[in-house]
C-alpha positions in Angstrom: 0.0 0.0 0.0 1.3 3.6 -0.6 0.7 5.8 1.6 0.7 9.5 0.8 -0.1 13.0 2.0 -3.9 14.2 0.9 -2.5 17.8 1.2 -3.5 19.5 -2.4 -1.9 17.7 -4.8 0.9 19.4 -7.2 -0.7 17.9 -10.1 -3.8 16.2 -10.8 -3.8 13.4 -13.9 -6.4 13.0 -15.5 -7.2 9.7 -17.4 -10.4 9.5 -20.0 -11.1 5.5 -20.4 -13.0 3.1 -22.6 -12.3 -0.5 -23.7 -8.5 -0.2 -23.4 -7.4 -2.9 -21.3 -4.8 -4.1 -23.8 -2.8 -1.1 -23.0 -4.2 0.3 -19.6 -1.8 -1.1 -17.2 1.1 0.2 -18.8 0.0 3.7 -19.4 -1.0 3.5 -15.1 2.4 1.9 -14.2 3.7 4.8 -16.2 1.6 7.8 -13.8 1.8 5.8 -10.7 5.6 5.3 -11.1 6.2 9.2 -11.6 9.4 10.7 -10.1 6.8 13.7 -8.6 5.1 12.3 -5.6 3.0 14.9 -5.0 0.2 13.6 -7.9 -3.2 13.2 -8.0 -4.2 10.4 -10.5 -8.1 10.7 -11.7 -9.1 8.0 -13.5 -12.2 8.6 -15.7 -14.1 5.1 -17.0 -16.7 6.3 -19.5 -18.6 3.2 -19.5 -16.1 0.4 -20.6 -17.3 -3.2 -21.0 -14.2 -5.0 -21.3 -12.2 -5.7 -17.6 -11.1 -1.5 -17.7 -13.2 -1.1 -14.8 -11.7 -4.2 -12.5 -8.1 -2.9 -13.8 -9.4 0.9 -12.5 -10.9 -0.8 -9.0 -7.7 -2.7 -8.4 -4.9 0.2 -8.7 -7.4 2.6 -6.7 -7.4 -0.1 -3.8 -3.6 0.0 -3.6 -3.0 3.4 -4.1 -4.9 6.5 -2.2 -3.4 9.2 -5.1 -6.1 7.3 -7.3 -9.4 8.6 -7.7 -11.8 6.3 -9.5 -15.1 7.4 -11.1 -17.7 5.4 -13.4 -19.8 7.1 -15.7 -22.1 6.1 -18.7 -20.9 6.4 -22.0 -20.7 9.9 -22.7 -17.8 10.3 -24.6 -14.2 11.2 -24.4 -14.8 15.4 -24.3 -17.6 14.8 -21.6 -15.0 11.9 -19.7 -12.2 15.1 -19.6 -14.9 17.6 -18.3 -15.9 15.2 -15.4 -12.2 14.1 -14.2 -11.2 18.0 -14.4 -14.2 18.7 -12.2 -12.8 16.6 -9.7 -9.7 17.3 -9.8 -8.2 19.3 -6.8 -4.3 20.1 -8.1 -2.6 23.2 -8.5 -1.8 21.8 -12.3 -3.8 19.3 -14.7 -2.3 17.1 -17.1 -3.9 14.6 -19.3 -3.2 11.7 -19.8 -4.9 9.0 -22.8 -5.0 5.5 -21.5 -3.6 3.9 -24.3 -0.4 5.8 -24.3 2.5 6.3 -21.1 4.6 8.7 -20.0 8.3 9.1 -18.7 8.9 8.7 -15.1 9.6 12.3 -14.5 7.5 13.9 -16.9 5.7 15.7 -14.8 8.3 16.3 -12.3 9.8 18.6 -15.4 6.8 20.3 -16.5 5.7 21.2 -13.1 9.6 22.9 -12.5 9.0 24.8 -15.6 5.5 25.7 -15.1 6.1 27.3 -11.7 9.8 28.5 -12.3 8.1 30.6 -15.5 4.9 31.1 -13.5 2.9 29.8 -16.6 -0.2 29.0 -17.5 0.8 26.2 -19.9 4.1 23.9 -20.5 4.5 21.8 -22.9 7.0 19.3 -23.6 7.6 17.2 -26.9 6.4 13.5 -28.2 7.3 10.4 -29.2 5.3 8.5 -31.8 5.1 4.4 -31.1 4.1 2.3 -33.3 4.1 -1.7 -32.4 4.2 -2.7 -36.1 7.0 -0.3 -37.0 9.2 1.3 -35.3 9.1 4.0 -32.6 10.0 7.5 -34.2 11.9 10.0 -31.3 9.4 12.5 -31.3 9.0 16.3 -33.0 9.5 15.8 -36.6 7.1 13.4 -37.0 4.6 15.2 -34.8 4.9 18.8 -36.4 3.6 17.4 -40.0 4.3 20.8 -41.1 6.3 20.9 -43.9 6.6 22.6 -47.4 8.1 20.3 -50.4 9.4 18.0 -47.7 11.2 20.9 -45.7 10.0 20.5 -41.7 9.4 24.0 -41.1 8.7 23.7 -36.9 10.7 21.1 -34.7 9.6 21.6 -31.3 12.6 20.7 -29.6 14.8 22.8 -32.2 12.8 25.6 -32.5 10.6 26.9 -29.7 11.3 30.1 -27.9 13.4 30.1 -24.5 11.7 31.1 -21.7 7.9 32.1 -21.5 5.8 33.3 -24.4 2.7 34.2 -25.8 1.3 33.1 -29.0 2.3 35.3 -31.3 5.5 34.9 -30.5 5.8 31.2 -32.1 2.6 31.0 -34.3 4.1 28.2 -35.7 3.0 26.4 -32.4 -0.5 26.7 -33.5 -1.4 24.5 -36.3 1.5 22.2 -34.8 0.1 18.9 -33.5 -3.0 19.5 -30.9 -1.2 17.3 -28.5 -3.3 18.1 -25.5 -1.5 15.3 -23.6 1.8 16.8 -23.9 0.7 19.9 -21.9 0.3 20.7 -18.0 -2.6 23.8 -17.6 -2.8 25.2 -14.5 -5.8 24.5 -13.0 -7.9 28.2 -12.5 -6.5 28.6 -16.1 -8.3 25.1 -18.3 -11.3 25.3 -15.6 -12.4 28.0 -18.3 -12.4 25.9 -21.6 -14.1 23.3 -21.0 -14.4 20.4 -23.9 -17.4 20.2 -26.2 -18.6 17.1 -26.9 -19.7 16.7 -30.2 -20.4 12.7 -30.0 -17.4 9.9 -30.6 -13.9 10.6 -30.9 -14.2 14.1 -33.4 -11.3 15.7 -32.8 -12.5 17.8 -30.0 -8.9 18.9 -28.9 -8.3 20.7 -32.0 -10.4 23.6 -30.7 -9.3 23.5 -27.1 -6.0 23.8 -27.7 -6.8 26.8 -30.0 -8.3 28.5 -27.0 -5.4 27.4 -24.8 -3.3 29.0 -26.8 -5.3 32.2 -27.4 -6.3 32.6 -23.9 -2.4 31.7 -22.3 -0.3 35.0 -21.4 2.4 32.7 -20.5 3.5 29.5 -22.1 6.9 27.7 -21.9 8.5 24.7 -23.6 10.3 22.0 -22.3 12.1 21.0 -25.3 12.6 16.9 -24.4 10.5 14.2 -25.9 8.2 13.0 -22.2 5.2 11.6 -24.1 4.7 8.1 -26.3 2.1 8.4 -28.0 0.9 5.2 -29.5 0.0 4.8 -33.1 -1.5 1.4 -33.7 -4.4 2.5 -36.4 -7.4 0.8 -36.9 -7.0 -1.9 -34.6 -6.3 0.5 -31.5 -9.8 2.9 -32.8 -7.5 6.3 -32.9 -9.8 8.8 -34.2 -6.3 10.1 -36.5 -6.9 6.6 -38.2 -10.8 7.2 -39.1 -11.5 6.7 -43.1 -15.1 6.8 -42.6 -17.7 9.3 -42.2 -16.2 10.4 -38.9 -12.8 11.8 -40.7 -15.5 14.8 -41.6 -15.7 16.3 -38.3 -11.9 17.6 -38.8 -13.5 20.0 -41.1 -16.0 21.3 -38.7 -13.0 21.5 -35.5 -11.1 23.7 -38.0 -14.0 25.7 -38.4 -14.2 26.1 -34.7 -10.3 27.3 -34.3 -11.4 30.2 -36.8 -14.0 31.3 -35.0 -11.6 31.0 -31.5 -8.9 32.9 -33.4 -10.8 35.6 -34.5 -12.8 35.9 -30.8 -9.4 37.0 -29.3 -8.2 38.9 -31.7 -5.5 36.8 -32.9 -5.8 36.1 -36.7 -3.6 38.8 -37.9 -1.3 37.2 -36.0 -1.8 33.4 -36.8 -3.3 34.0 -40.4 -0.8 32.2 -42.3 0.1 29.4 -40.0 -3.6 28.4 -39.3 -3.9 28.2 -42.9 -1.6 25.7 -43.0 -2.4 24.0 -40.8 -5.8 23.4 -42.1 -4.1 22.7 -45.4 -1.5 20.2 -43.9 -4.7 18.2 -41.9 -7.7 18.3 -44.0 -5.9 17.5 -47.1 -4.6 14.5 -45.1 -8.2 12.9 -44.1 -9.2 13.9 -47.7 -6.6 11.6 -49.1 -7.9 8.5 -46.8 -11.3 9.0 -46.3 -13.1 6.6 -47.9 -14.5 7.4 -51.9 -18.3 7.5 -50.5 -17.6 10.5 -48.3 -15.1 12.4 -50.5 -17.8 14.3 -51.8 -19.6 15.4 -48.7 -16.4 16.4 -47.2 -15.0 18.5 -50.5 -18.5 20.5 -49.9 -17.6 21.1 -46.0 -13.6 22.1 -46.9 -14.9 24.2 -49.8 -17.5 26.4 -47.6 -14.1 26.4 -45.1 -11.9 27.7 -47.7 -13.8 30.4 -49.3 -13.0 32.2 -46.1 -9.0 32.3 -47.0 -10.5 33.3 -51.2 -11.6 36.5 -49.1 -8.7 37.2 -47.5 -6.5 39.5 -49.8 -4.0 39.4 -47.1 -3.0 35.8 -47.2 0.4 35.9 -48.8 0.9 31.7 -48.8 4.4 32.3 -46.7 4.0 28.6 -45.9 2.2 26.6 -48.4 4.1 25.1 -51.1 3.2 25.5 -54.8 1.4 22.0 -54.9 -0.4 22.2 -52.0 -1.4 26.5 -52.8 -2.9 23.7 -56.2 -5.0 21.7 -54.0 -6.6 24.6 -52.6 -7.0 25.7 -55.8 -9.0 22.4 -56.3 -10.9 22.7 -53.5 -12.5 26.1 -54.3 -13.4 25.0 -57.7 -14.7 21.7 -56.3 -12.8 20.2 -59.0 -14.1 16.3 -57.3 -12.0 13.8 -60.1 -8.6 16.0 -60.1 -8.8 16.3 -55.9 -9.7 12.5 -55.9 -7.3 10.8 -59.0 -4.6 13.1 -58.5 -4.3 14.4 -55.4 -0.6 15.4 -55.4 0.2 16.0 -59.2 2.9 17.9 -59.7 3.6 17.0 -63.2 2.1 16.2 -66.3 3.0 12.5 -65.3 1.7 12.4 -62.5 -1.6 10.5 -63.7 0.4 7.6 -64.5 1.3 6.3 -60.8 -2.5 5.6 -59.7 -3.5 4.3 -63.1 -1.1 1.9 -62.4 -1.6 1.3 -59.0 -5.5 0.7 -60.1 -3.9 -1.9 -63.2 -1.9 -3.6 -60.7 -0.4 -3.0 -57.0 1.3 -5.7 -54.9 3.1 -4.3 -51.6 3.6 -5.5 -48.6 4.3 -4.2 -45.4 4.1 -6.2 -42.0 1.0 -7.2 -41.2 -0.3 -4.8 -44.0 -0.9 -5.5 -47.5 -2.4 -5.2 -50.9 -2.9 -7.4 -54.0 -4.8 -5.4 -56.6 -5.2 -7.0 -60.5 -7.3 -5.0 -62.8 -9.7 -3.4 -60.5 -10.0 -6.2 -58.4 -8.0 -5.9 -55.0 -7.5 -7.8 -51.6 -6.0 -5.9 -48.9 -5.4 -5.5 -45.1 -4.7 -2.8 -42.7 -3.7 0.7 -44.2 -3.8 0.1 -48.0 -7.4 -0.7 -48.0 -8.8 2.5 -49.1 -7.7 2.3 -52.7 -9.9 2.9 -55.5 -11.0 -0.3 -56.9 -13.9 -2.3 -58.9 -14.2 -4.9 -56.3 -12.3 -4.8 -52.9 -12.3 -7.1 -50.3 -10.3 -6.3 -46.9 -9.4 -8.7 -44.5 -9.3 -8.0 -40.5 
């Protein structure tokens, strides 16, 4: 039994939870084991049905820094909400139950979060990946790039010291990354989530009004996060190809709205765009051929925003992807769809190919596509084809 003082905690974890119990105990092991003491561990079960619950039960009974509360499905925005609520720390951090932390992660936040007297700090990520390999952290993350240049490395390129905003805009439309953050507590007790139903990508706009709202945020420039990457199989909302993926469109059209409510697009004009750009061009790409044309619609009503804007000077966006955009204004469906990153008069060949015939393999994923006729597993299965049959 562990025994610890119920003074106010330094830092209150939060942990949203539902049907995870493949990777729970290692992402608990990982809070419980932290070099900071002084935690407060609130462990948020949003109506699992697998053995989540007797997992939470257990590690509350032998540890009085847990709190354990059971809730009916109300998804994961509403599952934040309630473990905030109750959490009594000076700090918050979040924690996703499938991923795990370093042992002193929060040791190091918490240093620079009351050192700099900050309202945010923010460390970087690493990406795991059980059927590949796992990538040390920032590159990967940023996904902001221009012709393959990364343009933002977190751990190379974030201000010293505390800053606002506008003084690295490039943090905006940088990964949302909630997790990798500790908020003081008076400070996210005023942005709450919305839930919009599911996993929908809720913390894009959150951490738009984090960022908006903070006077004082600070980097700890050290990978402290894994954040796990195991696609379909693990349900990661980043993975959907579906109908869901569409909701990205509508978060980004929340962080507009947030931007421009504190006065901050002047400022973050070009790297929201971006980052928009970078992420909905991304789900366009997988999302499955039935929904392509419901969600050019929704990017479309986004983007004719930026078409008003005769102060966007594209200081980011490359020449192809400044063509996509393009696209996407005209609603120009079969170029956006067969050729989504021509770049030149070639570039048709590839996917007629690919359509003709396609064998790769990679892992436990692959694809065997003859003449229209394809059978595939894991990420190639959203190919065009006649007749496609995926396996599980």
């Amino acid at each position: 039994m562990i025994v610890e003082s119920r003074d106010i905690p330094k830092v209150s974890i939060v942990v949203p939870i539902y049907n995870v119990e493949k990777y729970l105990c290692q992402c608990l092991d990982s809070i419980v084991g932290q070099t900071l003491r002084s935690i407060e561990i609130v462990l948020v079960d949003d109506g699992s049905t697998d053995s989540c619950v007797k997992i939470i039960d257990e590690y509350a009974a032998q540890d009085n820094r847990i709190v354990a509360i059971h809730q009916t499905k109300g998804g994961v925005g509403n599952a934040y909400n309630n473990g905030i609520a109750h959490a009594t720390g000076k700090y918050i951090g979040l924690v996703e139950s499938d991923d795990w932390i370093e042992p002193d992660m929060f040791e190091l936040l918490h240093e620079a979060a009351e050192k700099n007297r900050a309202d945010v700090a923010k460390a970087a990520v690493y990406i795991y990946n059980s059927g590949g390999t796992g990538v040390n952290g920032t590159d990967a993350l940023a996904v902001l790039w221009s012709d393959e240049t990364v343009l933002f490395d977190l751990t190379r390129d974030a201000p010293k010291g505390v800053f606002k905003i506008e003084d690295c805009p490039l943090l905006h439309p940088y990964h949302a990354s909630i997790w990798s953050y500790l908020y003081r507590a008076d400070f996210v007790r005023q942005i709450p989530f919305v839930e919009s139903g599911g996993a929908s990508y809720q913390d894009a706009p959150f951490i738009s009004e984090v960022l908006c709202r903070a006077k004082r945020i600070v980097i700890v420039p050290k990978p402290l996060y894994h954040w796990r990457q195991e696609g379909c199989s693990q349900g990661n909302s980043s993975s959907f190809t579906d109908q869901r993926a569409i909701a990205i469109v509508d978060r980004a059209t929340e962080q507009l709205k947030i931007i421009k409510k504190y006065g901050k697009y002047e400022a973050l004009r070009e790297e929201y765009w971006l980052g928009v750009t970078v992420c909905c061009g991304g789900f366009f790409q997988r999302i499955t051929w039935k929904y392509k044309s419901e969600m050019l619609s929704k990017m479309c009503k986004l983007f004719l925003e930026l078409k008003k804007d005769d102060k966007f000077r594209y200081k980011y966006i490359s020449q192809s992807q400044r063509k996509w955009i393009e696209h996407v204004l005209e609603k120009t469906y079969t170029t956006l769809v067969c050729f989504p990153n021509q770049k030149s008069v070639f570039a048709w060949l590839k996917p007629v190919r690919k359509f003709l015939i396609d064998i790769h393999i990679h892992g436990k994923n692959f694809i065997f596509q003859v003449l229209g006729l394809q059978i595939s597993r894991g990420k190639y299965t959203n190919r065009p084809a006649f007749f496609a049959w995926k396996m599980r």
